[in-house]
DOPAMI-793564 format. One record per residue (C-alpha): y, x, z; residue in three letters. Coordinates in nm, 3 decimals, padded with zeros to 5 digits. Each point is the difference from the previous one (the first is absolute). Example, Ala and Ser with C-alpha at 12.3 -4.5 7.8 and 13.67 -1.06 7.14 Angstrom:
% residues 2
<pt v="-00.450" u="01.230" w="00.780" res="ALA"/>
<pt v="00.344" u="00.137" w="-00.066" res="SER"/>
% end
This chain:
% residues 389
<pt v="02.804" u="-00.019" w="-01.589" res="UNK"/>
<pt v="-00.037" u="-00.252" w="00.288" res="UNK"/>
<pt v="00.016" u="00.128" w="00.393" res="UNK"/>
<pt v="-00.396" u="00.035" w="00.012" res="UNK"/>
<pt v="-00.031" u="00.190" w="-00.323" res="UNK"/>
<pt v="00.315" u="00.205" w="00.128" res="UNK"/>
<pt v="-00.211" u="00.051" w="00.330" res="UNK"/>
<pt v="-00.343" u="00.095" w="-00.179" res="UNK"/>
<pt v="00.234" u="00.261" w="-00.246" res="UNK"/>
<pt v="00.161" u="00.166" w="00.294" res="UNK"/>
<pt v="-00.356" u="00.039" w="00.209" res="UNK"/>
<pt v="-00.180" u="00.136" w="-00.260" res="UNK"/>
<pt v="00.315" u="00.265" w="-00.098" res="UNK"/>
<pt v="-00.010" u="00.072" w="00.364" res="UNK"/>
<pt v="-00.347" u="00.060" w="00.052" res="UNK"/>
<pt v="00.065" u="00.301" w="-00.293" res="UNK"/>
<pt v="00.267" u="00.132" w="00.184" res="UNK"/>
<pt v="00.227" u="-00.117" w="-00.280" res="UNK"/>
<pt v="00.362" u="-00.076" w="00.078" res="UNK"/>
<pt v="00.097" u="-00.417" w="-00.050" res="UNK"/>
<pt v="00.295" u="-00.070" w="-00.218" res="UNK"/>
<pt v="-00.054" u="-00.320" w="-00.187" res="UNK"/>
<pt v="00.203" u="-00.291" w="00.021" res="UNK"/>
<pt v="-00.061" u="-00.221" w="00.288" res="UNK"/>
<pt v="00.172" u="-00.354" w="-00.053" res="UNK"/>
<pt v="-00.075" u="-00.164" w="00.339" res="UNK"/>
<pt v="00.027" u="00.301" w="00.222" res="UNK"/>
<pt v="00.045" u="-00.232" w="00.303" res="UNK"/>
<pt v="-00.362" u="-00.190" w="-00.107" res="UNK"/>
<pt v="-00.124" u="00.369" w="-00.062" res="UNK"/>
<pt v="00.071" u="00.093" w="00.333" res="UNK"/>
<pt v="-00.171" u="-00.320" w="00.162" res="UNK"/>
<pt v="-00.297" u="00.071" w="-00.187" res="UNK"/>
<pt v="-00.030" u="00.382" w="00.063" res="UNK"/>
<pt v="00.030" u="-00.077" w="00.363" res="UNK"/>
<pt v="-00.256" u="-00.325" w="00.014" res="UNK"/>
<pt v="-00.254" u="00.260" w="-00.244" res="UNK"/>
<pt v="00.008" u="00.271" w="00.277" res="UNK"/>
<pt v="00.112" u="00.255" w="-00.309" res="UNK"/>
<pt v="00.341" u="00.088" w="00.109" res="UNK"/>
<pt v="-00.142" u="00.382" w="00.139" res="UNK"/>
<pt v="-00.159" u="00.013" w="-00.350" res="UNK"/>
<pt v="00.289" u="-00.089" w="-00.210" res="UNK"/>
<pt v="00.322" u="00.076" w="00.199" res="UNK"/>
<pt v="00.011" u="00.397" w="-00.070" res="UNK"/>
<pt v="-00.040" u="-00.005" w="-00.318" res="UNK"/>
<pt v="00.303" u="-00.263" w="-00.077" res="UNK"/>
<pt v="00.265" u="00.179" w="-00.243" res="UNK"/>
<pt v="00.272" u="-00.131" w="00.200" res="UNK"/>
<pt v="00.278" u="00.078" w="-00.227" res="UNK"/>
<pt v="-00.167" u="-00.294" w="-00.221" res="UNK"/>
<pt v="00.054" u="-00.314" w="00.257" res="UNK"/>
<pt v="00.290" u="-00.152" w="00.231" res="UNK"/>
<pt v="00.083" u="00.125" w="00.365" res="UNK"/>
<pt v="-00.167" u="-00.252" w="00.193" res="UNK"/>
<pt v="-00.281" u="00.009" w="-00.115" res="UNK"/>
<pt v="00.016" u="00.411" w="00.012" res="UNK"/>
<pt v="00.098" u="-00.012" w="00.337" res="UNK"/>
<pt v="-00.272" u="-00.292" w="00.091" res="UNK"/>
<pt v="-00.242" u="00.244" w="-00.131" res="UNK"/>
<pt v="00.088" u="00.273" w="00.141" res="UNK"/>
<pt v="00.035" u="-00.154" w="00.405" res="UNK"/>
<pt v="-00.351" u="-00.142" w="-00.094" res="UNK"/>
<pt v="-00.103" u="00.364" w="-00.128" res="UNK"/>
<pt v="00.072" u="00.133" w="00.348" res="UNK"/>
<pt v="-00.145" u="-00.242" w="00.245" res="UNK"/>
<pt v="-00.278" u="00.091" w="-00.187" res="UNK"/>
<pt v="-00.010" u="00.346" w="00.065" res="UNK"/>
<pt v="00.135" u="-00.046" w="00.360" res="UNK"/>
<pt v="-00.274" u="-00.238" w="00.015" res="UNK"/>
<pt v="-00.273" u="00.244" w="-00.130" res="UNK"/>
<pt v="00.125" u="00.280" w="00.232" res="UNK"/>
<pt v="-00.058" u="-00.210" w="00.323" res="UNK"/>
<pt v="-00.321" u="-00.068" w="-00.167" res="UNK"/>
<pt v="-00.117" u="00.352" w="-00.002" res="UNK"/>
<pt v="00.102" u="00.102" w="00.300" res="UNK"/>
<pt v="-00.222" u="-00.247" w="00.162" res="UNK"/>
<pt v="-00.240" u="00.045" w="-00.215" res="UNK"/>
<pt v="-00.055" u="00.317" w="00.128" res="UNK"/>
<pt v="00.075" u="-00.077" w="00.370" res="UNK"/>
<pt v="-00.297" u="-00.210" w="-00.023" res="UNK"/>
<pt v="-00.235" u="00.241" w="-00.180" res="UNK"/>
<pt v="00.066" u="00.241" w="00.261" res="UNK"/>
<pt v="-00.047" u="-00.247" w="00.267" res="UNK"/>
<pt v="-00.338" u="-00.086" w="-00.156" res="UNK"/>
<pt v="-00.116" u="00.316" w="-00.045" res="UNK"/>
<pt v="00.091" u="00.084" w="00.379" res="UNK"/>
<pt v="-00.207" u="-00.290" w="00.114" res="UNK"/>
<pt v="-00.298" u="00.046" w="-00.269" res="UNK"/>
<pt v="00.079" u="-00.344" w="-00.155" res="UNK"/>
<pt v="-00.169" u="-00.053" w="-00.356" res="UNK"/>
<pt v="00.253" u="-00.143" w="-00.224" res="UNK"/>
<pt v="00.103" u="-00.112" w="-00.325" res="UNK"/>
<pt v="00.286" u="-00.045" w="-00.180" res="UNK"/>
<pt v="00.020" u="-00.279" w="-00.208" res="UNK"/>
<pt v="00.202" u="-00.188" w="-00.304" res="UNK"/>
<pt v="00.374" u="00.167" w="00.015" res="UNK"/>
<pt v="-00.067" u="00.334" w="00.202" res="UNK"/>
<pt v="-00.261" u="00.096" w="-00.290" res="UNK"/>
<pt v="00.177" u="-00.153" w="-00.262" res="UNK"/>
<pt v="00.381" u="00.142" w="00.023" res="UNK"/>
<pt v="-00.176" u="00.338" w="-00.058" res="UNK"/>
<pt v="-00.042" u="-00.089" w="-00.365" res="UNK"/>
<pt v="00.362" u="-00.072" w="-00.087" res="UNK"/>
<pt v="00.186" u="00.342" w="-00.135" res="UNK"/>
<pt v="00.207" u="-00.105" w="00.334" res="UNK"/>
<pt v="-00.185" u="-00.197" w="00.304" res="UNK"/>
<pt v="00.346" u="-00.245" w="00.080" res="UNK"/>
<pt v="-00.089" u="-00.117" w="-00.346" res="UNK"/>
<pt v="-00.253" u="-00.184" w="00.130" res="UNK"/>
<pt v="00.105" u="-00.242" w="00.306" res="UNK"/>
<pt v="-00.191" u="-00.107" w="00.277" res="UNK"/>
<pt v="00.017" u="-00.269" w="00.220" res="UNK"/>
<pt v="-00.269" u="00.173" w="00.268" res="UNK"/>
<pt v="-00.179" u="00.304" w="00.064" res="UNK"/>
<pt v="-00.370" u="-00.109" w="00.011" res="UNK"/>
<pt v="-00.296" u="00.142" w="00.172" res="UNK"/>
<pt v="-00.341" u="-00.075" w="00.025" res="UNK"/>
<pt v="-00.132" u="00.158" w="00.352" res="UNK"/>
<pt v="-00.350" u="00.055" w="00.140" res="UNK"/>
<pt v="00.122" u="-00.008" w="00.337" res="UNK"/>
<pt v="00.026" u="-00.238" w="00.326" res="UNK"/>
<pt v="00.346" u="-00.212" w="-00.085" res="UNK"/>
<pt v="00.181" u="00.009" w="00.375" res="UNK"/>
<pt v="-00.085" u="00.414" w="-00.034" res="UNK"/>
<pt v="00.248" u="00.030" w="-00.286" res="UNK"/>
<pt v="00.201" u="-00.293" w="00.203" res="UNK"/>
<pt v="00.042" u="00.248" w="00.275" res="UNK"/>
<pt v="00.083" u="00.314" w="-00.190" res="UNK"/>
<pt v="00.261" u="-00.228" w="-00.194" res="UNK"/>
<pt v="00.127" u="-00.088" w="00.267" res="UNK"/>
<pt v="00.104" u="00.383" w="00.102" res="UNK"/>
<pt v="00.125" u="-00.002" w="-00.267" res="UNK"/>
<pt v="00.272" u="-00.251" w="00.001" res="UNK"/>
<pt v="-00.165" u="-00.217" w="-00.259" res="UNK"/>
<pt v="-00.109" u="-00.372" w="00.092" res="UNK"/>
<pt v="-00.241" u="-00.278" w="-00.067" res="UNK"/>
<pt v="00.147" u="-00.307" w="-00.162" res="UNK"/>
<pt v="-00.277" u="-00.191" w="-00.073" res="UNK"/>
<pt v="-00.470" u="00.008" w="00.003" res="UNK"/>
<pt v="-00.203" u="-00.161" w="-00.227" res="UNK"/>
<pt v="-00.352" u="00.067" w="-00.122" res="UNK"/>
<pt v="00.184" u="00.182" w="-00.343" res="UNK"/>
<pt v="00.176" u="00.240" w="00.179" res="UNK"/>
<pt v="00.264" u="00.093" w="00.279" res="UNK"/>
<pt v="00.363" u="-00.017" w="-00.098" res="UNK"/>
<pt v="00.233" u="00.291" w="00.176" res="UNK"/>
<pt v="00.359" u="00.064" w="-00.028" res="UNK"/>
<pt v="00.204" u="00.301" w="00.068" res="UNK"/>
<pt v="00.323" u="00.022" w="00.167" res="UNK"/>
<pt v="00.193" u="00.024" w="-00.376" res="UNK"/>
<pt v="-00.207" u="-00.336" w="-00.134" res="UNK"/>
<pt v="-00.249" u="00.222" w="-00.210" res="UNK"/>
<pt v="-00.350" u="-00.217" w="00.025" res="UNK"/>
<pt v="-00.352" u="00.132" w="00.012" res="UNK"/>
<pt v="-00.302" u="-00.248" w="-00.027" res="UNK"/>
<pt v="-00.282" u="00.188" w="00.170" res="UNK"/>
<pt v="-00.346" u="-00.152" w="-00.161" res="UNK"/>
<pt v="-00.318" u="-00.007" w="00.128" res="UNK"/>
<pt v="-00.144" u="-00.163" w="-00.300" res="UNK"/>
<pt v="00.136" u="00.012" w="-00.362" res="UNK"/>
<pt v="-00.209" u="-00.332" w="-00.069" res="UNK"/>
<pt v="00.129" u="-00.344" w="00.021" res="UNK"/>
<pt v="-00.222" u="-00.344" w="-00.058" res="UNK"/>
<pt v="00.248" u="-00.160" w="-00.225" res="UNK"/>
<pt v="-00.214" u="-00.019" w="-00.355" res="UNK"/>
<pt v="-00.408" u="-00.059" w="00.106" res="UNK"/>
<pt v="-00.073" u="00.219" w="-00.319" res="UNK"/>
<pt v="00.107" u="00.300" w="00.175" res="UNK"/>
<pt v="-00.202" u="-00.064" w="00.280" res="UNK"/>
<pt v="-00.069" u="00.320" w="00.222" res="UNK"/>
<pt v="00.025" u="00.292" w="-00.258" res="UNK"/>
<pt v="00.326" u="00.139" w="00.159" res="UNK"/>
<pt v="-00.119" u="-00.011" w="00.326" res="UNK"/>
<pt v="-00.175" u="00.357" w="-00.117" res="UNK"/>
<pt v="00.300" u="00.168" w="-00.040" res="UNK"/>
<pt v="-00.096" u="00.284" w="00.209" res="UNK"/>
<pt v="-00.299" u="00.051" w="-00.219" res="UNK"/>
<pt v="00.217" u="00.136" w="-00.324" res="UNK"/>
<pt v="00.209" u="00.243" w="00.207" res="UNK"/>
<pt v="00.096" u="00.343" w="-00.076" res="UNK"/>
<pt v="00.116" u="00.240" w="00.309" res="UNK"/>
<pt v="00.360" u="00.130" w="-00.072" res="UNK"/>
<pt v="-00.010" u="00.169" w="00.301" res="UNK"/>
<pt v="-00.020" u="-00.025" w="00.375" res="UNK"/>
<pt v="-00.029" u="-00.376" w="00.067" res="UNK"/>
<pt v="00.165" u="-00.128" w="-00.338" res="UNK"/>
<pt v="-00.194" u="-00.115" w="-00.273" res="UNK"/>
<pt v="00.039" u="-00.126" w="-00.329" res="UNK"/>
<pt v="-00.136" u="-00.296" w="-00.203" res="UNK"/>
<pt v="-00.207" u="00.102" w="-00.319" res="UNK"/>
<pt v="00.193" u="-00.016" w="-00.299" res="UNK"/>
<pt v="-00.263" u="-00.265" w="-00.156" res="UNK"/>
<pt v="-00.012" u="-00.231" w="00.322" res="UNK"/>
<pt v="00.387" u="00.048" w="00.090" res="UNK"/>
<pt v="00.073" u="-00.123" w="-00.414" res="UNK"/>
<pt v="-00.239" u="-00.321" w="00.119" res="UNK"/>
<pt v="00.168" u="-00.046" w="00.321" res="UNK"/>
<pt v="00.334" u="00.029" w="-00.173" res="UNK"/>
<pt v="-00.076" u="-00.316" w="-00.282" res="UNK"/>
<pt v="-00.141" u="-00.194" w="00.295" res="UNK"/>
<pt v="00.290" u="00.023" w="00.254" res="UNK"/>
<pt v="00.202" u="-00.075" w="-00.276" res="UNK"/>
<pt v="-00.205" u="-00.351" w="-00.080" res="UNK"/>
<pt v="00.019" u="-00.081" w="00.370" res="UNK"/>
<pt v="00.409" u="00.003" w="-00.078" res="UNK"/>
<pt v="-00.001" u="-00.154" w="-00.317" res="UNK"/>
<pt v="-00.240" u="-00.309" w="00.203" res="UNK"/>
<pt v="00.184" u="00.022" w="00.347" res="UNK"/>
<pt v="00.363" u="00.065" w="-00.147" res="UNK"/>
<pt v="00.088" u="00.191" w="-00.340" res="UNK"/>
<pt v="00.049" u="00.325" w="-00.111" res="UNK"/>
<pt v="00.323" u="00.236" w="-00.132" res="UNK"/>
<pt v="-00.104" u="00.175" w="-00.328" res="UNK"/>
<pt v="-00.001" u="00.370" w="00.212" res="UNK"/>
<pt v="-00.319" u="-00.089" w="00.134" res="UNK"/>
<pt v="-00.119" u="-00.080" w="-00.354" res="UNK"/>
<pt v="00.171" u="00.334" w="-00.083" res="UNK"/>
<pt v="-00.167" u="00.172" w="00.334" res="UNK"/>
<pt v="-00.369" u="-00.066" w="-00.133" res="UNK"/>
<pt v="00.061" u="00.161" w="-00.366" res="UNK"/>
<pt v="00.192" u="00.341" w="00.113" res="UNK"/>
<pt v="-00.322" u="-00.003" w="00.261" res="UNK"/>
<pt v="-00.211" u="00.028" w="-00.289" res="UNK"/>
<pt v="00.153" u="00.253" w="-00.208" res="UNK"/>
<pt v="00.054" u="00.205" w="00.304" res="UNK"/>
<pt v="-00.359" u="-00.009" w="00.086" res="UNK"/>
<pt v="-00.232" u="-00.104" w="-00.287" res="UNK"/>
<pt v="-00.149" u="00.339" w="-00.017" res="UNK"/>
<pt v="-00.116" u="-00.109" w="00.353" res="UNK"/>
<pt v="-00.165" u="-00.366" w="-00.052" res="UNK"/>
<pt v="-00.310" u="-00.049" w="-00.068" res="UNK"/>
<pt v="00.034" u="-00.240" w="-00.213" res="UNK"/>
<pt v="-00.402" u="-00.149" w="-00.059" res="UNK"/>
<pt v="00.014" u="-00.048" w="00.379" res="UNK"/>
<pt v="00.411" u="-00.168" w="-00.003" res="UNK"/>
<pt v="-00.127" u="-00.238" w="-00.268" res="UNK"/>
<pt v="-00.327" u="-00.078" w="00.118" res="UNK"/>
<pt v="00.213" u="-00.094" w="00.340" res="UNK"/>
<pt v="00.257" u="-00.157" w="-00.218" res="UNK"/>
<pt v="-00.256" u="-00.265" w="-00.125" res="UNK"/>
<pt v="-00.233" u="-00.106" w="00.288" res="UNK"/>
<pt v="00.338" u="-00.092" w="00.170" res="UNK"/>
<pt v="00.094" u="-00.163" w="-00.283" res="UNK"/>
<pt v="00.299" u="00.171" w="-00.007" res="UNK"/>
<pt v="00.011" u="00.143" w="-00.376" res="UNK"/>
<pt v="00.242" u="-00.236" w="-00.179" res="UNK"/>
<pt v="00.239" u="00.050" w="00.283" res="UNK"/>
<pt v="00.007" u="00.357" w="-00.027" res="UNK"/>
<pt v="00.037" u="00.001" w="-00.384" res="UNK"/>
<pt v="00.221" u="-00.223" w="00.004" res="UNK"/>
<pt v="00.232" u="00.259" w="00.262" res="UNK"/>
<pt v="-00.071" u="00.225" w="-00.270" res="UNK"/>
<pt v="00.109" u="-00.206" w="-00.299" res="UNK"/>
<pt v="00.326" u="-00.101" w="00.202" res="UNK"/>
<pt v="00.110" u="00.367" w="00.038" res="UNK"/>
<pt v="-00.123" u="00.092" w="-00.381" res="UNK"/>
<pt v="00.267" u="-00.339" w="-00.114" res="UNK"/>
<pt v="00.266" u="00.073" w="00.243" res="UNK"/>
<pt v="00.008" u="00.388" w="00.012" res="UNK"/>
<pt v="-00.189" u="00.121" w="-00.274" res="UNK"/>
<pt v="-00.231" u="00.151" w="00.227" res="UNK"/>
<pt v="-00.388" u="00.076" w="-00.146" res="UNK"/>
<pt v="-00.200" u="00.027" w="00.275" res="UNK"/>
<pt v="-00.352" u="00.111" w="-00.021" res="UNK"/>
<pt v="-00.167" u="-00.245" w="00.116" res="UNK"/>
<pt v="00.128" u="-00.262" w="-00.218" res="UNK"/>
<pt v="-00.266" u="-00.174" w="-00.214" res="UNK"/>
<pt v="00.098" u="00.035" w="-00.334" res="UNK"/>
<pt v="-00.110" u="-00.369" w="-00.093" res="UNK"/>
<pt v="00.205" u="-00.175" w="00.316" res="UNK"/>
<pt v="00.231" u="-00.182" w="-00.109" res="UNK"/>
<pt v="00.268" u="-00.262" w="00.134" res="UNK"/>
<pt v="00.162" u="-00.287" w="-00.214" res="UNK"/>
<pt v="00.389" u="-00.045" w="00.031" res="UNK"/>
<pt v="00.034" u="-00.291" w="00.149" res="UNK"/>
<pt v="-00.229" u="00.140" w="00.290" res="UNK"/>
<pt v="00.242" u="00.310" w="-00.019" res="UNK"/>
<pt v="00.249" u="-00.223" w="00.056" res="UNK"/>
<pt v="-00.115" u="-00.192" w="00.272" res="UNK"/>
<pt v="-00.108" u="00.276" w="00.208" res="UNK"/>
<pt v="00.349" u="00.238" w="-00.042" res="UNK"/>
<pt v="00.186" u="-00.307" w="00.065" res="UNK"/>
<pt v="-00.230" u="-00.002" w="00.359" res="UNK"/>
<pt v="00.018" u="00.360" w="00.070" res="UNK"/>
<pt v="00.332" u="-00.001" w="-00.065" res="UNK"/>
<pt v="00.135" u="-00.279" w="00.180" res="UNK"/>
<pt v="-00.229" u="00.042" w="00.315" res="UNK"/>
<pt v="00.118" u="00.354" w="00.089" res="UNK"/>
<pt v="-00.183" u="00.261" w="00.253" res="UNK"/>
<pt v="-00.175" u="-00.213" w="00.209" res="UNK"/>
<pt v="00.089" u="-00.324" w="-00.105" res="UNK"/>
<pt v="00.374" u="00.079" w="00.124" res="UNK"/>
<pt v="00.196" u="-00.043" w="-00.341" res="UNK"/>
<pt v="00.256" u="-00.196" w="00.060" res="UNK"/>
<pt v="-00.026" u="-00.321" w="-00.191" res="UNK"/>
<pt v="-00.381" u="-00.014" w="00.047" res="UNK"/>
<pt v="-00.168" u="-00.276" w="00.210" res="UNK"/>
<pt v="-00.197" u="00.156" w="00.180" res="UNK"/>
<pt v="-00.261" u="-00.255" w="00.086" res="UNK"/>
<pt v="-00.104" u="-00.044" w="-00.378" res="UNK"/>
<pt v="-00.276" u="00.286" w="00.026" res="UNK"/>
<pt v="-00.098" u="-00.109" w="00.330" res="UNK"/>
<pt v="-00.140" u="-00.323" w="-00.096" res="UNK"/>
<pt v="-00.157" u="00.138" w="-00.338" res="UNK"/>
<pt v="-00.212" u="00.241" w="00.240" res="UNK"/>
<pt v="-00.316" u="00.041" w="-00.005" res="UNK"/>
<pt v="-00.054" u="-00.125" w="00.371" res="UNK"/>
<pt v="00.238" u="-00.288" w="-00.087" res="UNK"/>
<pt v="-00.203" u="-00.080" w="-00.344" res="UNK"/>
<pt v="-00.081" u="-00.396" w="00.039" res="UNK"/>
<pt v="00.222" u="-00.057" w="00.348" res="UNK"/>
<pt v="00.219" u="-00.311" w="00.013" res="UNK"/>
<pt v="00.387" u="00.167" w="00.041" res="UNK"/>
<pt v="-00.051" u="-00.181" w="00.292" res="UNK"/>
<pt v="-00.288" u="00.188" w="00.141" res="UNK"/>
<pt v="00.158" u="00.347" w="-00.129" res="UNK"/>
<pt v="00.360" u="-00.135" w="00.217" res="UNK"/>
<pt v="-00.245" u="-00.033" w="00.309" res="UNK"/>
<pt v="-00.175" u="00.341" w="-00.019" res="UNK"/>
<pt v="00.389" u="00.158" w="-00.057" res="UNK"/>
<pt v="00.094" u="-00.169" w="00.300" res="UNK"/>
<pt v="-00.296" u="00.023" w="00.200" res="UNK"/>
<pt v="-00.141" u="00.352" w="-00.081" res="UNK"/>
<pt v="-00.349" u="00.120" w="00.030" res="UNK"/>
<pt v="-00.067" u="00.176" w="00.338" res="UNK"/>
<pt v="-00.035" u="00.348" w="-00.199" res="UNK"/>
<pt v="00.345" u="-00.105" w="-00.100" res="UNK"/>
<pt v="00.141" u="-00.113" w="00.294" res="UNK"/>
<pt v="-00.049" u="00.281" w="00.180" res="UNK"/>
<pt v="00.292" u="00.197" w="-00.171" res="UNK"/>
<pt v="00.214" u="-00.251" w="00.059" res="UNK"/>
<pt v="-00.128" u="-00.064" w="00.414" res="UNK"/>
<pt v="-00.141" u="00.369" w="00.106" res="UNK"/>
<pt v="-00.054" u="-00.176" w="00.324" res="UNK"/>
<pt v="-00.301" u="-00.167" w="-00.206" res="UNK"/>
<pt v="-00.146" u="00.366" w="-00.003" res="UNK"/>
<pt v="-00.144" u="-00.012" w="00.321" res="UNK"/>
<pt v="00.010" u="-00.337" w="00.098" res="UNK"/>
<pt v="-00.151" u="-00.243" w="-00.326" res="UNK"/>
<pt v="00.065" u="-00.303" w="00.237" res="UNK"/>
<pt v="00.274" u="-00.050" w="-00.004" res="UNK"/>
<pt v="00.019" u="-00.080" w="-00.416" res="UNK"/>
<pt v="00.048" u="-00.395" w="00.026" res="UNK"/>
<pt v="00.300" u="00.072" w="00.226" res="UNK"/>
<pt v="00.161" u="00.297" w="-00.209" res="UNK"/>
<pt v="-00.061" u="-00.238" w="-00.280" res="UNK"/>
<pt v="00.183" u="-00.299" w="00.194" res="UNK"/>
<pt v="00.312" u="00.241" w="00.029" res="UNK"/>
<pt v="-00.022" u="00.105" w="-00.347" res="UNK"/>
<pt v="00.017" u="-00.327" w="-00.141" res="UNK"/>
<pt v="00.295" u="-00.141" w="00.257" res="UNK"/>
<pt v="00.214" u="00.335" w="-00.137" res="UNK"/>
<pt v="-00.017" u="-00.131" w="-00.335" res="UNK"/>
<pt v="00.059" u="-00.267" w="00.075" res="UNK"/>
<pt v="00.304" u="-00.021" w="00.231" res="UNK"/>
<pt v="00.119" u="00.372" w="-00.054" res="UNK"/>
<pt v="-00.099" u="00.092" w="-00.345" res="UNK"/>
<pt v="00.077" u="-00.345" w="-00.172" res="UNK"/>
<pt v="00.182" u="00.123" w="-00.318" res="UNK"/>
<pt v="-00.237" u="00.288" w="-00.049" res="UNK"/>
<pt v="-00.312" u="-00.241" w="00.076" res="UNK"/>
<pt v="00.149" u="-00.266" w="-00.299" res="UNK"/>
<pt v="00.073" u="00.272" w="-00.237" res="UNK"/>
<pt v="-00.327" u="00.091" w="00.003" res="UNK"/>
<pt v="-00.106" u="-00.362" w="-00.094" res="UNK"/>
<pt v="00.220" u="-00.043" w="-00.249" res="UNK"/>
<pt v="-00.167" u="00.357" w="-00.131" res="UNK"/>
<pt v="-00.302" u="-00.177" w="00.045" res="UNK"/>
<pt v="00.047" u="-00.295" w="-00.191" res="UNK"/>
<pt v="00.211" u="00.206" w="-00.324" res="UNK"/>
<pt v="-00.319" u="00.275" w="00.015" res="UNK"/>
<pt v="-00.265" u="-00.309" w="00.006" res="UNK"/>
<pt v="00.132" u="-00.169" w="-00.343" res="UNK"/>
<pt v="-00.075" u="00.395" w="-00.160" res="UNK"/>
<pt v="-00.295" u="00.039" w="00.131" res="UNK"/>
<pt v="-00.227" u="-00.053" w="-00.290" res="UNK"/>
<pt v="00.209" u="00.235" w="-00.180" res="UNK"/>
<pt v="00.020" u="00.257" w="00.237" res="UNK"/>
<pt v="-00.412" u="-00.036" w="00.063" res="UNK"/>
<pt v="-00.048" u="00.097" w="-00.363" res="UNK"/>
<pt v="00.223" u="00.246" w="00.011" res="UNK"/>
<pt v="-00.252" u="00.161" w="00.237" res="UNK"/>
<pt v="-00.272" u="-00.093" w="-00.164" res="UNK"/>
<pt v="00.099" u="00.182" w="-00.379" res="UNK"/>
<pt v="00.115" u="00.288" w="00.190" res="UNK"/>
<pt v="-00.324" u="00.093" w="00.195" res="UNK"/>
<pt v="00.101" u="-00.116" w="00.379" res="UNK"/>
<pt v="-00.332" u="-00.215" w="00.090" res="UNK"/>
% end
């Protein structure tokens, strides 16, 4: 059994609440891969530990922890902002990981970066209440504000969950707020059948702007058989297709059926996938990690393959990376929130920092550039057979 069967075997014995005591022959590789996958919650309790060495016992079990510690912080905040919320009649959502860690038997299983919240609500109101708070603004962009508390925990506050990076998307998540359900108070709740479409579609807008760990393949099937009684599922699929979205979501569904034997409901019986597309795609997943963040993945290979980059010199996709769109920019210069003016001259500085001050960092990314641009072709039809445009 190689490391990514090894990986598969000890998900899918995990996900029964089974305990894992195969042999593992490359428990250091193991470990990488776990980590890069975002599965180590998933697979790390369930280890038999008398059955493998020390270190990598003890590796587990300090990554087991953080984890929880992790997961703790999480909640407490979590709550510290509901309450804040509901004192200040703020509609909010949770999103992604807040919703999602409540389907694991345990919620560290599932890690998360962020808490995420889509707000109806003036931005510098929550700014200010933050603020009282203790908890600061890093960074404003059109996406969403970025906070951070005093113990590094991140929030992304969001006043849209919709983001122009694939035109056939165009505006249908900018109605979020239409297919809500009132928890109670000010908090809300996405639908089960438009929070399973918004689920596949954030996670094409990673697999195009970065890559993806296999938990957030994982994420998307436990959704389902947590909620399926709950999905309407003429209205998912009729959604599904006029965004042209169908082969992507059966092929999520496939993925988890090969890697953890999982039979989700939604599965059409006659999709299928050939091996060497199997192939290509774990190898992708695998070696991309959450975000894009595995650790011998290049991470500008997706970006040229997007679909905003589709038919772009390297050259002209090196420009836009160093030169960033206005909506962009104004992350990056939150000076450019009030004052658009002064653009050409944030831009100036930009490009004399990475130049002069960011040299190394500035070539690496060429050289990134210039290894992604001879895959291209192969990456593009990757995307292609798997549903992304």
């Amino acid at each position: 059994m190689n490391t990514n069967e090894a990986l598969f075997k000890a998900t899918a014995l995990a996900l029964k609440q089974q305990k894992i005591d195969f042999d593992i022959a490359d428990e250091p590789g193991f470990f990488k891969l776990m980590l890069n996958s975002g599965l180590s919650g998933i697979i790390i309790p369930y280890l038999d530990t008398s059955k493998y060495s020390n270190t990598f016992i003890q590796k587990t079990n300090s990554t087991l922890y953080a984890f929880i510690h992790q997961d703790q912080k999480q909640k407490v905040l979590i709550n510290q902002i509901k309450t804040t919320f509901q004192q200040h009649n703020i509609d909010h959502i949770f999103l992604k990981g807040t919703k999602l860690k409540q389907l694991y038997p345990d919620t560290y299983m599932r890690g998360m970066g962020d808490i995420d919240v889509l707000v109806r609500s003036d931005l510098d109101v929550i700014k200010n209440h933050f603020k009282t708070l203790g908890i600061t603004l890093e960074s404003r962009t059109l996406q969403h504000d970025q906070y951070i508390t005093k113990d590094d925990l991140l929030i992304e506050i969001h006043p849209s969950i919709h983001k122009d990076f694939n035109p056939k998307y165009q505006t249908y998540f900018k109605s979020a707020w239409e297919h809500t359900v009132l928890v109670t108070g000010c908090e809300y709740t996405l639908t089960p059948t438009f929070e399973v479409i918004y689920l596949v579609y954030h996670l094409a807008k990673h697999v195009e702007s970065s890559g993806i760990g296999l938990r957030s393949l994982l994420d998307i099937a436990v959704y389902i058989e947590k909620n399926y009684d709950q999905i309407d599922v003429k209205a998912l699929n009729d959604t599904l297709t006029s965004l042209q979205m169908t082969k992507f979501f059966q092929t999520i569904l496939y993925l988890n059926k090969v890697y953890f034997g999982l039979e989700v409901p939604l599965l059409d019986s006659s999709f299928t996938m050939n091996d060497a597309l199997i192939e290509q795609v774990t190898t992708y997943f695998l070696t991309s990690g959450i975000h894009g963040k595995g650790s011998d993945f290049n991470a500008m290979a997706p970006r040229l393959a997007a679909s905003e980059n589709k038919g772009k010199s390297k050259f002209k996709v090196l420009l836009r990376i160093a030169l960033p769109k206005m909506v962009d920019a104004r992350g990056m210069y939150p000076v450019l929130n009030k004052h658009h003016y002064l653009y050409p001259f944030m831009m100036f500085h930009r490009i004399i920092k990475l130049i002069f001050f960011k040299r190394q960092s500035s070539l690496k990314k060429i050289r990134n550039l210039n290894e992604s641009n001879s895959k291209r072709s192969e990456i593009e039809q990757l995307f292609e057979d798997i549903g992304i445009y």
